[in-house]
C-alpha positions as CSV (number, residue, x, y, z in Angstrom):
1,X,83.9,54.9,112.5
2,X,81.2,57.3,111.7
3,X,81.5,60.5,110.1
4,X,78.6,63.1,109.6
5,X,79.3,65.5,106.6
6,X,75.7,66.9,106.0
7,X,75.2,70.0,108.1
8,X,73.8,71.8,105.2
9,X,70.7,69.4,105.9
10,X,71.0,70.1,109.8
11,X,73.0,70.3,112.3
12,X,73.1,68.2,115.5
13,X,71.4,71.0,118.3
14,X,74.3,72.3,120.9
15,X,74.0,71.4,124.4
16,X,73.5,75.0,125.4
17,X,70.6,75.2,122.9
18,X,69.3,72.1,124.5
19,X,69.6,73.0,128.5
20,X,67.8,76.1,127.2
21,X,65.2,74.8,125.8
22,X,65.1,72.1,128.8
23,X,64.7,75.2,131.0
24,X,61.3,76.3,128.9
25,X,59.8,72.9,129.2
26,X,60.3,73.0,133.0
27,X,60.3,76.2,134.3
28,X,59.2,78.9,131.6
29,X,56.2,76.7,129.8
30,X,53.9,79.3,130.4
31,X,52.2,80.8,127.2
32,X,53.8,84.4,126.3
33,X,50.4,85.9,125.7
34,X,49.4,86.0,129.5
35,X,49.5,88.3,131.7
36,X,50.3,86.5,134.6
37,X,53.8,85.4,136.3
38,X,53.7,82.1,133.7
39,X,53.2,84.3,130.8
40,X,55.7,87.0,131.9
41,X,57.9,84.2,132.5
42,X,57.9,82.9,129.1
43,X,57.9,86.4,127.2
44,X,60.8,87.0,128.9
45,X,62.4,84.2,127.2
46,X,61.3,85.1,123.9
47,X,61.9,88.4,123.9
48,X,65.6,87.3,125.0
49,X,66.5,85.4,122.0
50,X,65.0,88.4,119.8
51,X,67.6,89.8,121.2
52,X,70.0,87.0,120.7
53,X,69.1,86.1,116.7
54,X,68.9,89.9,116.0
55,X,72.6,90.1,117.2
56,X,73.1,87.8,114.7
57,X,72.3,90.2,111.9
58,X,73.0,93.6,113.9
59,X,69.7,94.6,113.7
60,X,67.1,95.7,115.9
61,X,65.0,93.1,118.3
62,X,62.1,94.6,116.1
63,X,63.0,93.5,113.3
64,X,63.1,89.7,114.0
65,X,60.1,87.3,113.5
66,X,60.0,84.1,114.5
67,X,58.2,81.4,112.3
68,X,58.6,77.6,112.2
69,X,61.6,78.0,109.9
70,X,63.2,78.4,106.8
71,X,60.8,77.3,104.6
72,X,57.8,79.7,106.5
73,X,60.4,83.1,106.6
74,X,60.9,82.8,102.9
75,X,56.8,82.1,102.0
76,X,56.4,84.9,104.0
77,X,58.5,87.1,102.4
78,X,57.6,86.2,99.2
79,X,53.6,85.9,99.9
80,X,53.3,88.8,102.3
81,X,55.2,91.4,100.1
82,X,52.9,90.3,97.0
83,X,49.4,90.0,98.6
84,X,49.4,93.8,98.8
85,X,48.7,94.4,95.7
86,X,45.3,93.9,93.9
87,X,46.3,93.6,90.4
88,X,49.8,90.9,89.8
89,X,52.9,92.9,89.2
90,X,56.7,91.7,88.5
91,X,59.1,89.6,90.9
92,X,62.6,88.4,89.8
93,X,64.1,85.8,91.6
94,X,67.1,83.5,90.7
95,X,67.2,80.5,88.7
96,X,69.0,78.6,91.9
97,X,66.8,79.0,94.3
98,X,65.9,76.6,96.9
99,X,62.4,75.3,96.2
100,X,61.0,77.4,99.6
101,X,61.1,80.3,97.1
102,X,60.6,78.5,94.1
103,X,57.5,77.0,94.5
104,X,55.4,80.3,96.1
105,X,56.8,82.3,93.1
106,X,55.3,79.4,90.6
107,X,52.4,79.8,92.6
108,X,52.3,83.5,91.6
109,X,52.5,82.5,88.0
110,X,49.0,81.0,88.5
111,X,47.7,84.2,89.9
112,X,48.8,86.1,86.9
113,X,51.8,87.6,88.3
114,X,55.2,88.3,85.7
115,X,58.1,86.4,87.3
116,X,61.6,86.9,85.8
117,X,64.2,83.6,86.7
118,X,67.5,85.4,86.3
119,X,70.5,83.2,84.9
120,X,73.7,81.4,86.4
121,X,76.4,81.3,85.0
122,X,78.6,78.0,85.1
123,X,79.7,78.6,88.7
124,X,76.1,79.0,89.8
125,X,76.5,82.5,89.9
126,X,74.4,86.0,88.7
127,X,75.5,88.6,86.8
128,X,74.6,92.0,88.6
129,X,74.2,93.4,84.9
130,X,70.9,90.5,83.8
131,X,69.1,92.6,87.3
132,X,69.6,95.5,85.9
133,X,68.3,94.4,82.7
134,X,65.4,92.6,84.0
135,X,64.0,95.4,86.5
136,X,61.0,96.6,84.8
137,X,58.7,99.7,86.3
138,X,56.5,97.2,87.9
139,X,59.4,95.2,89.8
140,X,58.0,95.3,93.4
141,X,60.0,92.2,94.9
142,X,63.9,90.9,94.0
143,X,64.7,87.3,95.9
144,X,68.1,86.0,95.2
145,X,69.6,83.3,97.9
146,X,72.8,84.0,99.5
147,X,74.4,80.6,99.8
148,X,73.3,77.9,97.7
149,X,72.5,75.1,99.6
150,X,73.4,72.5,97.2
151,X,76.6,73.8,95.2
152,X,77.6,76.4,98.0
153,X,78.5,79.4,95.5
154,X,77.7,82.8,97.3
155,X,75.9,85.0,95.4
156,X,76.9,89.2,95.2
157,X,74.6,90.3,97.7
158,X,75.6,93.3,98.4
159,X,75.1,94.7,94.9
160,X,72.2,93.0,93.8
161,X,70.6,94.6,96.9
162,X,71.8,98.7,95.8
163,X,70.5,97.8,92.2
164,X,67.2,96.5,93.8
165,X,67.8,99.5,96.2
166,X,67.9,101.8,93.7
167,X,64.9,100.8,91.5
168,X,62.9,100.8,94.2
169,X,61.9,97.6,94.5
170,X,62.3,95.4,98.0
171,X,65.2,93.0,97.6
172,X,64.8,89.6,100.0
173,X,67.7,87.0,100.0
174,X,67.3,83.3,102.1
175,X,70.5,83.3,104.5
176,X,70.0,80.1,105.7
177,X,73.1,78.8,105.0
178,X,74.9,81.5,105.8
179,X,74.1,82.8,109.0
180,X,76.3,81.5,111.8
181,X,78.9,80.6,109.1
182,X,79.8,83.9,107.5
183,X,79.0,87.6,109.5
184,X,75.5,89.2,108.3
185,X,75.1,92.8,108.9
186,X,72.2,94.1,107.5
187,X,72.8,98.0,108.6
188,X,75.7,97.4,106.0
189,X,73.6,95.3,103.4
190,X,70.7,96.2,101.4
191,X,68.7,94.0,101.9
192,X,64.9,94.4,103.4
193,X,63.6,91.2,104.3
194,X,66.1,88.0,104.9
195,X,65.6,84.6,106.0
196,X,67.4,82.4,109.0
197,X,66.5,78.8,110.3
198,X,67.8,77.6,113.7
199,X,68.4,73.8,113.1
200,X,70.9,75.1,110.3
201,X,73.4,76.8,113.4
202,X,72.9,74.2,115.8
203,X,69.7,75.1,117.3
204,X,66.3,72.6,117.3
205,X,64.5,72.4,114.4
206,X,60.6,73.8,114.1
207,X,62.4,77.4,115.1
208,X,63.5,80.0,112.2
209,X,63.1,83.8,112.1
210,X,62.3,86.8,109.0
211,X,64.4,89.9,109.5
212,X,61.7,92.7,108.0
213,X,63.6,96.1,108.0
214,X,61.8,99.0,109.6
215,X,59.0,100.1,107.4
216,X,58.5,97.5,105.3
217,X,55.0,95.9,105.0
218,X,53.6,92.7,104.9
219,X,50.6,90.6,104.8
220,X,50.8,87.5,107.2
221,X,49.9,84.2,105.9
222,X,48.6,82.8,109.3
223,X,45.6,84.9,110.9
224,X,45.0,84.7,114.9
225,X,45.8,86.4,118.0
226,X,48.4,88.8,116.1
227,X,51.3,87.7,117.7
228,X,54.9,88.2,116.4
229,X,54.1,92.2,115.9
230,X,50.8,90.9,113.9
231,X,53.0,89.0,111.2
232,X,52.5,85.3,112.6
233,X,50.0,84.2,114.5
234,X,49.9,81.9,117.0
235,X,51.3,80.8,120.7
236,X,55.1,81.0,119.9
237,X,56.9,78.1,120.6
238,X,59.2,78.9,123.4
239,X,61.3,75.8,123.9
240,X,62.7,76.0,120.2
241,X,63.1,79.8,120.1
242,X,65.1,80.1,123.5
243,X,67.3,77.4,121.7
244,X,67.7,79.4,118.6
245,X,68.7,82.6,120.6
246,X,71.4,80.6,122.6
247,X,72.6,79.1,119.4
248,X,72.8,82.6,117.6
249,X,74.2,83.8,120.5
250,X,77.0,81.4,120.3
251,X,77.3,81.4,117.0
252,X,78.5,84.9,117.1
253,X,81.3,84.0,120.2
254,X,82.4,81.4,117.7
255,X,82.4,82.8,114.4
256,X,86.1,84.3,113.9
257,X,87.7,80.7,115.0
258,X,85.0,78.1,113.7
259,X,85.2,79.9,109.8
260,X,88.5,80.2,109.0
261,X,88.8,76.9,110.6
262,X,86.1,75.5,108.3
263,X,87.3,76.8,105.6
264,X,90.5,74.9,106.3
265,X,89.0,71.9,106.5
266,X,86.7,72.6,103.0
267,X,89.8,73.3,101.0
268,X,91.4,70.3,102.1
269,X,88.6,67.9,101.4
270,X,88.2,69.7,97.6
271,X,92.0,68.8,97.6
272,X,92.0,64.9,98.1
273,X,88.6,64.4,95.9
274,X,89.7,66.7,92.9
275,X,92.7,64.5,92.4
276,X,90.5,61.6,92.0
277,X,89.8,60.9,88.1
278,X,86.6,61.8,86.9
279,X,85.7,64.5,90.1
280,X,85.3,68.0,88.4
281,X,83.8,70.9,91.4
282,X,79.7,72.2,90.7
283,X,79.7,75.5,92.0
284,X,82.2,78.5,92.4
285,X,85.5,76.7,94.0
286,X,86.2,79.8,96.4
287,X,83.3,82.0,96.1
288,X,81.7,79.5,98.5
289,X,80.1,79.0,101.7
290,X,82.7,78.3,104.3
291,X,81.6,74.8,105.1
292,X,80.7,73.5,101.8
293,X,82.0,70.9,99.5
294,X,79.9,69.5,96.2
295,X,81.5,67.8,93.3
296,X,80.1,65.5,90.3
297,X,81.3,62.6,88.5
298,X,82.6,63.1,84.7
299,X,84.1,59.8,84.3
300,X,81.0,57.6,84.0
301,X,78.5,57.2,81.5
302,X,76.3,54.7,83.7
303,X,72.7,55.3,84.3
304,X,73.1,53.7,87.6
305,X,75.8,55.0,89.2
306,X,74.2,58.2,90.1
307,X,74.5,60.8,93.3
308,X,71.6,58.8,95.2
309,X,74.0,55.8,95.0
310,X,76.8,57.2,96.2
311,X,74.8,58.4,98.9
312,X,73.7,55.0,99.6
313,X,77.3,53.6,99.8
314,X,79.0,56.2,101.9
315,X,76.6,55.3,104.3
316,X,77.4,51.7,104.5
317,X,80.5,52.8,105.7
318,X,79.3,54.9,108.0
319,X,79.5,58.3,106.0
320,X,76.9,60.7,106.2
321,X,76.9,62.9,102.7
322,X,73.9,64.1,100.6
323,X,73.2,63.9,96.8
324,X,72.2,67.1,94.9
325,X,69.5,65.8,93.0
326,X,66.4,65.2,94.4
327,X,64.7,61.6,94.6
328,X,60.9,61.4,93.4
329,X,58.9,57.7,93.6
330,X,62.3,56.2,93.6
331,X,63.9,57.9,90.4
332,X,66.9,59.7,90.3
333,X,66.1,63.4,88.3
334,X,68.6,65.7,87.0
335,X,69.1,68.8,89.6
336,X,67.0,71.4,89.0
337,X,70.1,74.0,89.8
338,X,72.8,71.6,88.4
339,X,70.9,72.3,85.1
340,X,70.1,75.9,85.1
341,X,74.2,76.1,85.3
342,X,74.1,74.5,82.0
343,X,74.9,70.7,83.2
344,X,73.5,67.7,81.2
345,X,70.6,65.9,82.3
346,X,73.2,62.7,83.0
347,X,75.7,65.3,85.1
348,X,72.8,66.6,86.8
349,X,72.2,63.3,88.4
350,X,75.5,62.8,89.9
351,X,75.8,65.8,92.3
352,X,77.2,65.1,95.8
353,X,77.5,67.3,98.7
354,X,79.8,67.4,102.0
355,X,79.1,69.5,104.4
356,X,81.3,70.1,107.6
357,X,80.4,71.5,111.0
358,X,81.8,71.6,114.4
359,X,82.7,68.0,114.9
360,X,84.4,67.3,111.8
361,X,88.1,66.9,111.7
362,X,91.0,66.8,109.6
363,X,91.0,62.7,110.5
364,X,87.1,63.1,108.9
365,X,88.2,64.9,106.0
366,X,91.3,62.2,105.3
367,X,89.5,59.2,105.8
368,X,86.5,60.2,103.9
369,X,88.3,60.9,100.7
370,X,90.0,57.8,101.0
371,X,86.6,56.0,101.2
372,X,85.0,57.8,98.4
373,X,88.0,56.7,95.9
374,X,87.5,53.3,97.1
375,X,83.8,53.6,96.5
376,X,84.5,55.0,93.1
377,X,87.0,52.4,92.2
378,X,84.6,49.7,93.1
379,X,81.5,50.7,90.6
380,X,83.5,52.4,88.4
381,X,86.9,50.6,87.9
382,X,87.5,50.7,84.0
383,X,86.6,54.3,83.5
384,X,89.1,55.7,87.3
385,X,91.8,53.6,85.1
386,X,91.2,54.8,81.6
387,X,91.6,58.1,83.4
388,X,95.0,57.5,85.2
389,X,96.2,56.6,82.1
């Protein structure tokens, strides 16, 4: 039996998203820059699943600019905001941020530029009141993520945004995680530039897009032909967008059934593995992505037994999960975000992520809990006893 609980890392793409982007390879291929029947052919496509991931968001077509994914919408954002200005100013971002925004803003720091890391509280979450505090006359950028990838909390979007709003200064937020999970409006929030990736909804990977609302400038990084309304150069790749569109497109369809259902299954999961001794919840336990399910061990004060293990032995039995801290030459370090939520360095090593998607069943969810205990009873059995009693 083989279970796959690591949709947070990507998700297997739909068939629809695949027959569509079959369809580009074999009938559409044509570059979208010419003005010929081939080129017509393939703008047509393109300009189709603008339509389709702008849905997503309720925004206009305009307002939707492909790139290769996550990872380039948020440099873009961050870099094409800042590179307007000649002299370095003041950007705020979170202190759990995935590293796509945490490693251009460092770069910043190296330019000169102020950066303000706001604080988490122990859920993983920010207080409104530290922006407020932190806005300075020079703010020209706020980026706070929406969903945290690796402890799910949800962050309070929509007023972070009016206090950004209200200062003047452009507010940004990654929605990586959330879009196709939880419904994204952005005539409702205030937010001006926002970040999707495809192979996180069930679309190929390669594909993502940047919502930039109307009037807001940017520099682009790449420099070419000016495609993507000047912002990112380059012939578009029209296999993996048509697949994104479909897959926002049914992502939408799908949404009032697949979350709540979700949800279901997240709840009961957190269920079976917090009445295992020594399993405490990282993150906010219902102020969470829908999908999402991270937990750390508190019953252990071994140096081995660490999230990249566990990792490691879920997947000898055929379990698919994903360990919060990251692995570098072969060492376990602490999480970077387990440890701005005020975690010890040995806690911080021990994070461990499920995350569900459109296959997974209650039977995935049972069976999977039941594996982990055994897994923890096997390396861990004098400290899951001392606990019992």
């Amino acid at each position: 039996m083989q279970i796959y609980l690591d949709y947070s890392a990507t998700t297997p793409p739909r068939a629809e998203a695949i027959a569509a982007m079959q369809q580009a390879l074999t009938v559409q291929w044509g570059n979208p820059s010419s003005l010929h029947e081939w080129g017509s052919r393939a703008a047509t496509l393109v300009e189709r699943a603008r339509i389709q991931v702008a849905s997503l968001l309720n925004a206009p077509p305009e307002a939707i600019v492909f790139t290769s994914g996550g990872t380039e919408s948020d440099n873009l954002a961050i870099l094409g905001v800042v590179r307007q200005y000649t002299t370095p100013q003041h950007v705020i971002i979170s202190s759990v941020e995935h590293s796509a925004i945490a490693e251009p803003v460092r770069l910043l720091e190296q330019w000169g530029w102020e950066v303000t890391r706001l604080p988490v509280d122990a859920q993983g979450r920010v207080n409104p009141q530290d922006l407020r505090h932190a806005l300075q006359s020079n703010t020209v950028l706020v980026s706070v993520i929406y969903g945290q990838s690796e402890i799910g909390t949800l962050q309070p979007i929509q007023v972070l945004g009016e206090i950004a709003r209200n200062h003047g200064a452009l507010f940004h937020t990654d929605a990586v995680q959330v879009a196709g999970r939880l419904q994204l409006d952005v005539q409702q929030l205030p937010v001006d530039l926002l970040s999707l990736s495809s192979h996180k909804l069930y679309g190929p990977q390669g594909s993502g897009a940047l919502y930039v609302r109307t009037g807001v400038e940017l520099v682009p990084l790449i420099g070419g032909g000016g495609q993507e309304f000047k912002l990112r150069s380059g012939t578009q790749a029209v296999p993996a967008i048509a697949g994104f569109g479909i897959a926002a497109e049914q992502a939408i369809a799908e949404l009032a059934t697949e979350t709540p259902r979700l949800m279901r299954l997240r709840d009961r999961l957190f269920d079976q593995l917090l009445a295992i001794p020594g399993v405490t919840v990282t993150g906010d336990r219902w102020n969470r992505l829908p999908h999402h399910v991270s937990v750390c061990l508190q019953a252990t004060d071994s140096e081995t037994l660490n999230g990249k293990t566990l990792v490691r032995q879920m997947n000898l039995a055929g379990i698919a999960i994903s360990a919060g801290s990251a692995c570098h030459s072969g060492k376990t370090t602490p999480s970077p975000i387990l440890l701005a939520m005020g975690y010890s360095d040995r806690l911080a090593k021990g994070g461990i992520r499920f995350t569900l998607g459109r296959e997974t069943t209650v039977a995935d969810i049972d069976w999977t809990a039941t594996v982990f205990q055994q897994v923890l009873e096997r390396l861990m059995p004098v400290q899951l006893v001392g606990s019992r009693s």
